[in-house]
C-alpha positions in Angstrom: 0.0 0.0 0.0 1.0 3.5 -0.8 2.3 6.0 1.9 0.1 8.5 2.4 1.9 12.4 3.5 1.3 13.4 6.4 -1.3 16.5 5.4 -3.4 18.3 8.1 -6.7 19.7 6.7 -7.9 22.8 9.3 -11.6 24.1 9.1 -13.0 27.7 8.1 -13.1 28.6 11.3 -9.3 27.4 12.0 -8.1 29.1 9.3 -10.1 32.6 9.5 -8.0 32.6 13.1 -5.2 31.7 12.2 -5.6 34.4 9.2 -7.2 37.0 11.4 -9.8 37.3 9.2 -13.5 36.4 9.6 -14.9 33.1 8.3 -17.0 34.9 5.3 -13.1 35.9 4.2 -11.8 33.0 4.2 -15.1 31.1 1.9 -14.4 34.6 0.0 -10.7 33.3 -0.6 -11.3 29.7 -1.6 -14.3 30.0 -3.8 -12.4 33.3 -5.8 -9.4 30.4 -5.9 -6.7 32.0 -3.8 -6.7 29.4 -1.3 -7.1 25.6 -2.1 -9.5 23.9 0.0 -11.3 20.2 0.2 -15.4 19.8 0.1 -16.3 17.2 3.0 -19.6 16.7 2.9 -21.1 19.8 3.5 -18.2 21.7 4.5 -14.4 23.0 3.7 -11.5 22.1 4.5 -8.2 23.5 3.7 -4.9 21.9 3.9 -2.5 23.3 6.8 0.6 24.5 4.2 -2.0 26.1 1.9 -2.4 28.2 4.8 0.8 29.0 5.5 1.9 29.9 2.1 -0.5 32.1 1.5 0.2 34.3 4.8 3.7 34.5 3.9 2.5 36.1 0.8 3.0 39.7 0.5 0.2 42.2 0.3 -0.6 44.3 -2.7 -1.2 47.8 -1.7 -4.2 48.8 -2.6 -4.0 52.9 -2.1 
């Protein structure tokens, strides 16, 4: 049997804290295709180095 890596999938609400953002943000992020995420049943999940990659993005300014 294959190995399987050793992912960790956190939830909207995980990830909208960990962002500091709130949770419509983060559905905002995933369904515009900036952050990756996984539908489980009715919910989202998004994998823990998605996460991280995207906060060590920079910011465009926007003014």
């Amino acid at each position: 049997m294959a190995e399987l890596p050793d992912m960790r999938f956190l939830t909207v609400a995980e990830v909208a804290d960990l962002m500091r953002v709130s949770k419509m943000t983060v559905y905002r992020l995933v369904h515009a295709g900036e952050l990756p995420a996984v539908r489980f049943g009715r919910s989202y999940r998004v994998p823990e180095s998605a996460v991280l990659d995207a906060l060590q993005r920079p910011v465009a300014d926007v003014g």
